[in-house]
C-alpha positions in Angstrom: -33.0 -5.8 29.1 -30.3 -7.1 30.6 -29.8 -9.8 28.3 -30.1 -7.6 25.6 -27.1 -5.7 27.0 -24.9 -8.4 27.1 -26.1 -10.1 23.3 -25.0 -6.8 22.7 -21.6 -6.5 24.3 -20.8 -9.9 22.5 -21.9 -8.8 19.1 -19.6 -6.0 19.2 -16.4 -7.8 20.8 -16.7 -10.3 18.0 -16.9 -7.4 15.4 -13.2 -7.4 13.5 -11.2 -3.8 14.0 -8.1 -2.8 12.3 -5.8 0.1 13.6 -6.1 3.0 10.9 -3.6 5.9 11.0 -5.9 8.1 8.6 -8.3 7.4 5.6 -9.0 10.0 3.0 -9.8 10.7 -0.4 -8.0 11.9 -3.1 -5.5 10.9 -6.4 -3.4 8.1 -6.5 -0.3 9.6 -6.9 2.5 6.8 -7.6 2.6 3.6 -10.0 0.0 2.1 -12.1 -3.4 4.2 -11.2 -1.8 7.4 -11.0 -4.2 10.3 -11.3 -7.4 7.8 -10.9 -9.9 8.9 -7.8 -8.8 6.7 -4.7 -9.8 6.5 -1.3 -6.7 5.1 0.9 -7.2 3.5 4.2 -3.7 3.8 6.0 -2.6 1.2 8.6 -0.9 1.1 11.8 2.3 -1.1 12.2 5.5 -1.3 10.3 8.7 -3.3 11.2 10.6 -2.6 8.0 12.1 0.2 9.0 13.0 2.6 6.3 15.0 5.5 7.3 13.8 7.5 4.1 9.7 6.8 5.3 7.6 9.7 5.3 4.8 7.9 7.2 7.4 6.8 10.1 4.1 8.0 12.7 2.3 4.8 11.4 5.2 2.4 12.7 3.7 2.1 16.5 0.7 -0.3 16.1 -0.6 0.5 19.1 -0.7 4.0 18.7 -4.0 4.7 16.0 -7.5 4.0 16.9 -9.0 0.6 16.1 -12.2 1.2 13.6 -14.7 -1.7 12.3 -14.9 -3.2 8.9 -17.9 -1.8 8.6 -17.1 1.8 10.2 -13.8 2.0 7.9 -16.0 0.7 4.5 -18.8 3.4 5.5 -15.9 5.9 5.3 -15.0 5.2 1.9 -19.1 4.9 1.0 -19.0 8.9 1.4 -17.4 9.7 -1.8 -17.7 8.6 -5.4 -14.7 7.0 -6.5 -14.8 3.5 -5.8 -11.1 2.7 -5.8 -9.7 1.9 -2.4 -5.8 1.8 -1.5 -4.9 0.1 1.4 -1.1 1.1 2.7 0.8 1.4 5.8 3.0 0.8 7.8 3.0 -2.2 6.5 -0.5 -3.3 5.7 -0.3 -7.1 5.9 0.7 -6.9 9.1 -2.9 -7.4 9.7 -5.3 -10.1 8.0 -7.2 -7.6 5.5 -10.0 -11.0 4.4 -12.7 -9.5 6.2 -11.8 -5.8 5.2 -11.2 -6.6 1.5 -14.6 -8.7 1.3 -16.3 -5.8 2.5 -15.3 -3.5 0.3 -15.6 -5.4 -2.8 -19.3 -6.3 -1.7 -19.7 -2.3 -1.1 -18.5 -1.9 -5.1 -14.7 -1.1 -4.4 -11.2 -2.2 -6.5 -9.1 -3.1 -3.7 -5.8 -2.2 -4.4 -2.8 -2.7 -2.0 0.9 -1.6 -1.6 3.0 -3.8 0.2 6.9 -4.7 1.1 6.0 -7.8 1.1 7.7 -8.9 4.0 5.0 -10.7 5.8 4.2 -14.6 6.0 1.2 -14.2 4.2 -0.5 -12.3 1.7 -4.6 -12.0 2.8 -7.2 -10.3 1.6 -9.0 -10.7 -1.7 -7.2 -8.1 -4.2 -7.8 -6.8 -7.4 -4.0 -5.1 -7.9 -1.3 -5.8 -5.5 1.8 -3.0 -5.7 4.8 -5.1 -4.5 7.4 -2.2 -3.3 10.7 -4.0 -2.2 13.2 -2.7 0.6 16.4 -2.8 1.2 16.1 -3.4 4.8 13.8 -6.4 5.6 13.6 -9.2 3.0 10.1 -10.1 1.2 8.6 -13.3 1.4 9.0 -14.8 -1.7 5.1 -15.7 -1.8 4.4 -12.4 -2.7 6.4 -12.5 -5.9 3.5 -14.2 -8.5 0.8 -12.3 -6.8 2.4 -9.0 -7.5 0.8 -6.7 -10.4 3.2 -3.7 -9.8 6.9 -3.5 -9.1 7.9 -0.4 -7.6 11.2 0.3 -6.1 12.5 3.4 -4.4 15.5 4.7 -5.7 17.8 6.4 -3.3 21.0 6.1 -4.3 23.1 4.0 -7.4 22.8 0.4 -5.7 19.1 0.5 -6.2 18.8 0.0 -9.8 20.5 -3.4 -8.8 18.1 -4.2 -6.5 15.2 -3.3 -8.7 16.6 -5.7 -11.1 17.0 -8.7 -8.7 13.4 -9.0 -8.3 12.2 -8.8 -12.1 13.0 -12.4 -12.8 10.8 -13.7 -10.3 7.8 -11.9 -11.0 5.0 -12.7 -13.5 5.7 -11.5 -17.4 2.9 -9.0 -17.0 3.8 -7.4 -13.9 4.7 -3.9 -14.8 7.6 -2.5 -13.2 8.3 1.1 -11.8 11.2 3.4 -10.4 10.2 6.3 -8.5 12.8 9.0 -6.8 13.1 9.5 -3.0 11.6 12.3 -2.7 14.5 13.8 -0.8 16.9 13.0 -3.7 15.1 13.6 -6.6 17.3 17.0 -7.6 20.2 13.8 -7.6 18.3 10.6 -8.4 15.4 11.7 -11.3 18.2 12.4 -14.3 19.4 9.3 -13.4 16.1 7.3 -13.8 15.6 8.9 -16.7 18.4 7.8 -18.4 17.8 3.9 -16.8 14.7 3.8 -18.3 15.4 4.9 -21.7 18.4 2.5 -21.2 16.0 -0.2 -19.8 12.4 0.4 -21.7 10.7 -2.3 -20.0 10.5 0.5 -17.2 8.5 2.8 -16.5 9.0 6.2 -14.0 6.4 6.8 -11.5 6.5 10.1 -9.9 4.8 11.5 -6.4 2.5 13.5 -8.8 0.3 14.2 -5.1 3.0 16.1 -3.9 3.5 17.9 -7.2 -0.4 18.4 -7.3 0.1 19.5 -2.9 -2.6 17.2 -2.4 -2.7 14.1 0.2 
């Protein structure tokens, strides 16, 4: 029995965890899959430090439980849509291999949004959504992997920014600008008139918070 228990012990110590702020299901709100059924596993640990972040509780790594593959892919196993979103923080933080095999075994899309500031990109991934910021530099890596720009628009300088990154990227990577939230009263009209300026744009909008869903 005794050597049971400690086969045991080993198994389980061996077993991969991630930290995970929250996990829930709902509607992709933002970019490219907006309205489609996702579940969204969210990440501890961010070092970008955006002062406009609505998620700024998912900075502290250390500060969410740690969960198993296998307990965060059962999760997303309990509802129908088979579309998971993996975010942060900053997911890539992490090396996502051993979550992203899971899930595509289980039946999932594995989509992820990223800053793209890490050394690496892992995980297997079947849309990556590169959103740049002003206040860490991406690795450049991430720049032919990408299927989705999306830049934050806060404030003038950002259309600027947006644009410095389109001539790295892949001719099909679609490209979006979406409002701070905050300043969209001051910033939407504007990106309304970019786009129809700039038609190889697109607008994505927080249609969640719109909708007042998660």
């Amino acid at each position: 029995m005794l050597l049971e228990q400690n086969q045991q012990t080993t198994i389980e110590s061996t077993i991969a965890t991630l930290p995970v702020m929250e996990a829930f299901y709902t509607l992709q709100g933002e970019g490219a899959h907006t309205g489609r059924a996702a579940y969204f596993i969210r990440l501890g640990g961010c070092d970008v430090g955006c002062f406009w972040c609505d998620v700024k509780e998912s900075w502290d790594v250390n500060a969410h439980p740690k969960l198993s593959i296998q307990s965060i892919v059962d999760g997303a196993l309990e509802y129908p849509g088979r579309m998971a979103v993996i975010t942060g923080g900053e997911p890539l933080m992490h090396d996502l291999t051993e979550l992203t095999v899971a899930l595509q075994k289980a039946g999932f899309q594995t989509n992820i949004e990223t800053s793209g500031v890490c050394k690496a990109v892992t995980g297997s991934w079947d849309w990556i959504c590169f959103s740049p910021k002003k206040f860490k530099a991406p690795n450049p890596d991430i720049y032919n992997k990408a299927n989705e720009l999306k830049v934050i628009i806060y404030n003038q300088s950002d259309f600027a920014f947006a644009e410095s990154f389109v001539p790295h990227l892949r001719p099909d990577c679609r490209l979006f600008l979406q409002t701070e939230w905050g300043r969209s009263n001051e910033m939407l009209p504007r990106i309304v008139e970019y786009v129809k300026d700039h038609p190889q744009w697109q607008i994505s909008l927080q249609t969640h918070k719109y909708m007042d869903i998660p």
